[in-house]
N, C-alpha and C positions, 0 to 999 in steps of 0.2 A: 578482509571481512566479506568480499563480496567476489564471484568470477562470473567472467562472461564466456561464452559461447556461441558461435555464429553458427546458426547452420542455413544455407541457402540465404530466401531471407528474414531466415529467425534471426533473431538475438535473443538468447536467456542468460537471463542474470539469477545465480543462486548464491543463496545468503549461505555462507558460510562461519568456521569458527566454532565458539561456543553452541553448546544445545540450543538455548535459547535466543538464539541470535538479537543480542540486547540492541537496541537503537540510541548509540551513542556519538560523543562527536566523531572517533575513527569511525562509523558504521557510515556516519552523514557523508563524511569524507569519500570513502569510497565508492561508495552510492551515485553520490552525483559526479564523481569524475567518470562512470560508466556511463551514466546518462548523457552529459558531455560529448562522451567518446560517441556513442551510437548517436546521437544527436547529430552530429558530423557525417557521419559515415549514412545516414538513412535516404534511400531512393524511395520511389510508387513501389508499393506492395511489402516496405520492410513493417515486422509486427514483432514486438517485445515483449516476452514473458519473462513473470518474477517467480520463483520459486525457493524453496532451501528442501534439507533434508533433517531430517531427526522430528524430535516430538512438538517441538516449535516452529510455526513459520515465523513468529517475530513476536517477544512479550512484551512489546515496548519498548517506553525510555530505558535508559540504566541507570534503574533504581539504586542497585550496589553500589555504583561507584557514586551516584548522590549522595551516599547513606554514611558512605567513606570520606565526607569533608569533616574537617576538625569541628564545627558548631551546626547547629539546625539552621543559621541563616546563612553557613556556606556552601548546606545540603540546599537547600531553596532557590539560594543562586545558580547551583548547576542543575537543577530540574527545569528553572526556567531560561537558562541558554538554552539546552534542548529540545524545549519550545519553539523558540526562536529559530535555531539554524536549521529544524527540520520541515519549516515553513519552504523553504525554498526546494525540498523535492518533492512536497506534494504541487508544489507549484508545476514544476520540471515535468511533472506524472505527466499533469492536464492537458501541458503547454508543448509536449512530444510529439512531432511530426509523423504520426503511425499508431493504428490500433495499439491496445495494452490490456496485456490478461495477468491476473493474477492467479495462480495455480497455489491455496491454501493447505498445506498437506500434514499441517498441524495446528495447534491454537494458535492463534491471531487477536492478543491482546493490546489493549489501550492503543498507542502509537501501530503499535503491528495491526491492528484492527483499520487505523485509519489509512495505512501503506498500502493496505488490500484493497479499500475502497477507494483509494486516487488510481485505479486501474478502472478501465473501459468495461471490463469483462471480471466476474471473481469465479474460479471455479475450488470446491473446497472437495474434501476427502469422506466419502459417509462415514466410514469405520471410527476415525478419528476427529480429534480436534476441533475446538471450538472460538469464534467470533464473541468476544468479550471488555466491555468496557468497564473498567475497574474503578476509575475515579471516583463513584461513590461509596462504593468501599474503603477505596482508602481514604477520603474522605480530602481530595482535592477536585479543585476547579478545573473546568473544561478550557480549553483555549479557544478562544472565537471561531479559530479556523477550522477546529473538529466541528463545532458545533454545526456552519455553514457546512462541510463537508455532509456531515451526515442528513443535515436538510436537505441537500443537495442527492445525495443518492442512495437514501432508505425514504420513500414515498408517504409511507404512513405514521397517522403523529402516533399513533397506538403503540405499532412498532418503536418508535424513537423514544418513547416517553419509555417504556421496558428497556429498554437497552441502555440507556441514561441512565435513569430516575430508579431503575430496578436493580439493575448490575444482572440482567440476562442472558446465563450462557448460553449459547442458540450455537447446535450442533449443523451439521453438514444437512441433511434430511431436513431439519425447519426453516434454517436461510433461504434454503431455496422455497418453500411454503410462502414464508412469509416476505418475499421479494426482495430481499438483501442479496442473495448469490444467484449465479443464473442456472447451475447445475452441482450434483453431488455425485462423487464416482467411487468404486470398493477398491480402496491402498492408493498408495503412491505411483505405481506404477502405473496404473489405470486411470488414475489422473492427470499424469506428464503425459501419456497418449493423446486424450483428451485434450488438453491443453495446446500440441502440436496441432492435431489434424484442427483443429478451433485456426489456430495461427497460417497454418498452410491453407485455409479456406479463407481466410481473409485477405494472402496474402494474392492470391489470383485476383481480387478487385483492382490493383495496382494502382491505388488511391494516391493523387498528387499530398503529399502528406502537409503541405504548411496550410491549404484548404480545410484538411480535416481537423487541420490543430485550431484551427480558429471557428469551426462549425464547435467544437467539442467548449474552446472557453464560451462561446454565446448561447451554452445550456447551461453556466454554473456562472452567472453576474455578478453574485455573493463572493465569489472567487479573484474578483477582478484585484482589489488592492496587492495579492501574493503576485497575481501575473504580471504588475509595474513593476513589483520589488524585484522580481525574477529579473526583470527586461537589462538585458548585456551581460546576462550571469552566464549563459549556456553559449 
């Protein structure tokens, strides 16, 4: 579901697979046995970027395969496992001894919206793709930890209340407007560039990294009960 790549001391992890690179239990799986892996492996100055390819950087949960249990209350059940075990890589995000970009390079729905935003850094794509939170659409409830998330790092309740309460799709060009992304670049390739020279510039600071993991959980306190749960996972 997921590869890594070292270069120097990058680490990128692209989402792989399906178009949409669904976020499901094998995606969690994957996901966090990378972070795991580069968790280990991380010196001063290593910096992780997330990336995928195709029209999707991540649409979420897997709707499908919730949709695929035999009754709507054992669709429910797998909606809210997913809930559940995806707690622990936003935890993993925050809790990573090293800057973290996320390189957007297509829509970045519900859970894919929140993947993007447990990154340090979001850089999105202008041409394409949109930052999108669908639960009121579909006419389900947010999980605490999105919620805190997005209190956490979209600044304005103006902004949060559209993006919630509205289901606003906010392209590459207004993210960054409205202080959700930090920057918007024309294609993919233009944005993996970006994205490196970002990572190679950070990586010259050659930051002791368990300092900066713990500077990083003491801006998001809302966050604390996922960073316990985390504690002796990684």
């Amino acid at each position: 579901m997921c590869t890594l790549e070292r270069r120097g001391d990058l680490f990128i992890i692209t989402l792989t697979g399906d178009d949409e690179h669904w976020i499901g239990p094998p995606f969690i799986s994957s996901f966090l046995s990378l972070l795991t892996q580069i968790n280990s492996q991380a010196t001063p100055g290593s910096v992780l970027i997330t990336t995928s390819h195709g029209r999707f950087f991540s649409n979420g949960f897997h709707l499908p395969w919730a949709q695929s249990a035999a009754s709507k209350s054992a669709a429910r059940d797998r909606i809210l496992h997913m809930v559940h075990i995806f707690k622990p890589v936003v935890a993993a995000l925050l809790s990573l001894p090293m800057p973290t970009i996320a390189a957007v390079s297509g829509h970045a729905a519900a859970a894919g919206f929140a993947l993007a935003l447990s990154h340090d850094y979001v850089l999105m794509r202008r041409d394409k793709g949109v930052l999108y939170m669908s639960e009121i659409d579909l006419g389900f409830t947010l999980p605490d930890y999105f919620a805190t998330l997005m209190r956490s790092k979209i600044g304005s309740a103006s902004v949060r209340r559209d993006v919630l309460l509205a289901g606003m799709k906010v392209n590459g060009e207004t993210a960054v407007k409205l202080g959700i992304t930090d920057a918007a670049h024309d294609g993919e390739e233009a944005l993996m560039e970006a994205a490196v020279a970002m990572g190679e510039k950070l990586a010259k600071r050659k930051w002791e990294g368990e300092a900066y993991a713990e500077i990083r959980k003491s801006l998001y306190p809302g966050m604390s009960p996922l960073f316990n749960e985390l504690s002796g996972k990684l």
